[in-house]
Wavefront OBJ file of the C-alpha trace (Angstrom):
o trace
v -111.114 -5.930 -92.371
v -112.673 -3.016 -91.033
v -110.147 -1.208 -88.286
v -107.289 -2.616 -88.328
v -105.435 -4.428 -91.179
v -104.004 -7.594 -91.610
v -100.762 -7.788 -89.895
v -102.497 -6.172 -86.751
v -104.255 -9.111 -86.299
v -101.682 -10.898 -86.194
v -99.926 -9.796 -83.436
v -99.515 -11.496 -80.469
v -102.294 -10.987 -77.978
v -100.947 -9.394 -74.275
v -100.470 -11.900 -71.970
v -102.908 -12.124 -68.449
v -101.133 -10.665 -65.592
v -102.110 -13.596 -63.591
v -101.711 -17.445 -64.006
v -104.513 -20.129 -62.987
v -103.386 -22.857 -60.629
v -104.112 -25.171 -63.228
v -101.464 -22.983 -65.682
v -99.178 -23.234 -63.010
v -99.210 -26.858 -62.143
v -98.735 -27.818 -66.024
v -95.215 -29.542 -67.004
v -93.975 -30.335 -70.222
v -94.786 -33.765 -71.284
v -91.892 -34.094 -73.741
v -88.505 -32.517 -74.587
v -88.929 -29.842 -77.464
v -87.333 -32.030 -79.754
v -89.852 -34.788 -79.333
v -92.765 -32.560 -79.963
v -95.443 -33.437 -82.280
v -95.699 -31.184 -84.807
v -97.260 -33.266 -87.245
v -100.538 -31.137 -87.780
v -99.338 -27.894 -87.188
v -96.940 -29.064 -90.736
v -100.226 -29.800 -92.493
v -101.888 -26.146 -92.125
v -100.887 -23.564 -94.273
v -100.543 -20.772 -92.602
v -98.251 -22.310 -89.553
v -95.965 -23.090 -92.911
v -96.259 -19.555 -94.201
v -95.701 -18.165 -90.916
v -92.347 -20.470 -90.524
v -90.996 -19.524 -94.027
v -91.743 -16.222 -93.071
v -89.786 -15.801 -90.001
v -86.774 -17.498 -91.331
v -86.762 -14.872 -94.133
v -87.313 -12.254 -92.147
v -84.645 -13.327 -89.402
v -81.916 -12.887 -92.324
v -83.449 -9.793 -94.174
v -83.114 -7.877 -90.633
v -79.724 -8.875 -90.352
v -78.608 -7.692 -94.405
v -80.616 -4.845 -94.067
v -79.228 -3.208 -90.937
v -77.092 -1.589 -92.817
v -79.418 0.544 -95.023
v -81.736 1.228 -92.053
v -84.313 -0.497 -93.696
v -87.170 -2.859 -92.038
v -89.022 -4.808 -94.305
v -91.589 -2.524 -94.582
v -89.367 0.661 -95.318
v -87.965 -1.793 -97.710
v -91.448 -2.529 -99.104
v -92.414 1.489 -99.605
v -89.323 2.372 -100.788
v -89.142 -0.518 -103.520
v -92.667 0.688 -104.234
v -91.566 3.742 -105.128
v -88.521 3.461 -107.146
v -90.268 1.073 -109.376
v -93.704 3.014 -109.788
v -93.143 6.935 -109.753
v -95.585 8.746 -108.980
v -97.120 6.496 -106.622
v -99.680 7.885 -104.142
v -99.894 6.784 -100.431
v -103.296 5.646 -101.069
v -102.153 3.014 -103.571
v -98.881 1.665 -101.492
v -101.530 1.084 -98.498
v -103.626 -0.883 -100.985
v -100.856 -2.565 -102.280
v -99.199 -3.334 -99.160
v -101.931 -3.410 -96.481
v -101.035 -0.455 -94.371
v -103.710 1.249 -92.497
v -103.243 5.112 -93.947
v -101.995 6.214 -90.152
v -98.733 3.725 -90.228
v -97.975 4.980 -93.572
v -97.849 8.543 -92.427
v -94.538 8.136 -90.291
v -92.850 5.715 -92.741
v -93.021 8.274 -95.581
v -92.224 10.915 -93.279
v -88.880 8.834 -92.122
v -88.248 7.864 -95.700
v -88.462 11.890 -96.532
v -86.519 12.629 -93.709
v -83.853 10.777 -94.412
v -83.746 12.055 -98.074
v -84.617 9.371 -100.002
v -87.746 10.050 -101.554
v -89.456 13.242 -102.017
v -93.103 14.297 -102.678
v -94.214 15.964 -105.782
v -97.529 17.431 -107.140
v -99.666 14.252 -108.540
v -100.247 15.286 -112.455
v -103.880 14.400 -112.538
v -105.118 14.656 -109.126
v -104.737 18.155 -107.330
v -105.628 16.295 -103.779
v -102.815 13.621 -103.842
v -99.208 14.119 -104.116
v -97.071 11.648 -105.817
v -93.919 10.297 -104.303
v -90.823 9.980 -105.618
v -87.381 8.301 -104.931
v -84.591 10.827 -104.780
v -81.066 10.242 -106.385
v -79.996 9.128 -102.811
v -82.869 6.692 -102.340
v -81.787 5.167 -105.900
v -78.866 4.368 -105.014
v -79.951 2.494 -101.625
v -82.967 1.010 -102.838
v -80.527 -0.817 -105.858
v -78.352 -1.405 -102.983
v -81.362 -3.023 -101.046
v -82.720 -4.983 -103.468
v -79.407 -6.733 -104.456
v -78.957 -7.577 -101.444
v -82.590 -8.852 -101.182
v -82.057 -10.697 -104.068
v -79.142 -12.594 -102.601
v -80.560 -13.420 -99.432
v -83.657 -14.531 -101.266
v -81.369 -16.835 -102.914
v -79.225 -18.058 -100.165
v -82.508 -18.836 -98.151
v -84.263 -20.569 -100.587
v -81.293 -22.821 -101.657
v -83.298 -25.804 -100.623
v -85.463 -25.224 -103.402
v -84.983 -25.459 -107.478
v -85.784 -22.199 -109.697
v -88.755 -24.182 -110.776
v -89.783 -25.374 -107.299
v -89.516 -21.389 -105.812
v -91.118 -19.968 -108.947
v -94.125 -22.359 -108.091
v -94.198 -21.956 -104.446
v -94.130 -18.190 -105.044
v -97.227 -18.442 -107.607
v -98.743 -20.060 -105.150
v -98.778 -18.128 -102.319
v -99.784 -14.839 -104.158
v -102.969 -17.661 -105.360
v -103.325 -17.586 -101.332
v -103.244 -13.556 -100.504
v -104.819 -12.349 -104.134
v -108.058 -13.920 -103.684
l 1 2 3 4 5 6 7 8 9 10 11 12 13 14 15 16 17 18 19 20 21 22 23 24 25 26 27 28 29 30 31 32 33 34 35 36 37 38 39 40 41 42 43 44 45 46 47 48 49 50 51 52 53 54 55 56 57 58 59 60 61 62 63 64 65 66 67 68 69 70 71 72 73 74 75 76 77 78 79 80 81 82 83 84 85 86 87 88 89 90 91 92 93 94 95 96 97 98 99 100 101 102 103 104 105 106 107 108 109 110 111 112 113 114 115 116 117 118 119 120 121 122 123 124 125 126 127 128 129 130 131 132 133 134 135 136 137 138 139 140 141 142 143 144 145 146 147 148 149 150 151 152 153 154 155 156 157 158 159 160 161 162 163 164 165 166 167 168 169 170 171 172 173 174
């Protein structure tokens, strides 16, 4: 994508100030538990986008406490398990336009847990680091993301999330 990046597009378009007649005089057919939802089960993205925000709906509520949104979470996990790491290469990995990574470093840095140091091989870039405070919340973090991975994915054997998992990343790597 050219301008903007993935999750951009995804966003929910704004909403027309004003209603057609024909908007207006529409009425529910059926209760929302009769609904039909038949095909909407068969596509894969309505699926991802389902699994997604049940994952998500939990991981805001464990996180709270570590002031981390999944993205924060995302840099920051980046970062304690690659050292050295350059902005350029966490908005490849994650599909961040350069511009939103900007003010999640800089709230990252300001809140002391990571730090930026001189990149060893390339006197342009600057390598970023986790800081001995961001260690110990980003372990924090991600044992608590493990366990909510866990408790929201209890439907599913080790096998059966180990294959939908490989899977998915078959879906996004292309």
């Amino acid at each position: 994508m050219s301008e903007t990046s993935v999750a951009n597009t995804l966003r929910r378009p704004r909403a027309a100030r004003q209603h057609s007649e024909a908007a207006a005089e529409l009425t529910p057919v059926v209760g929302s538990s009769e609904l039909d939802t038949s095909y909407l089960e068969t596509l894969l993205g309505y699926n991802a986008r389902r699994a997604a925000l049940a994952v998500i709906s939990v991981f805001l509520q464990r996180m709270e406490p570590f002031g981390l949104r999944p993205v924060d979470f995302s840099v920051l996990t980046l970062v304690a398990h690659n050292p050295g790491i350059t902005s350029r290469q966490i908005c490849t990995a994650l599909d961040i336009l350069p511009p939103n990574l900007v003010g999640m470093v800089k709230a990252l840095e300001k809140r002391g847990l990571i730090e930026r140091r001189a990149h060893p091989t390339d006197r342009r870039a600057q390598g970023l680091h986790v800081s001995a405070t961001g260690k110990r919340l980003q372990r924090e973090a991600q044992s608590t993301a493990t366990q909510l991975e866990q408790d929201v994915s209890n439907a599913l054997t080790a096998d059966e999330l180990q294959t939908l998992n490989a899977l998915l990343r078959k879906v996004y790597r292309r």
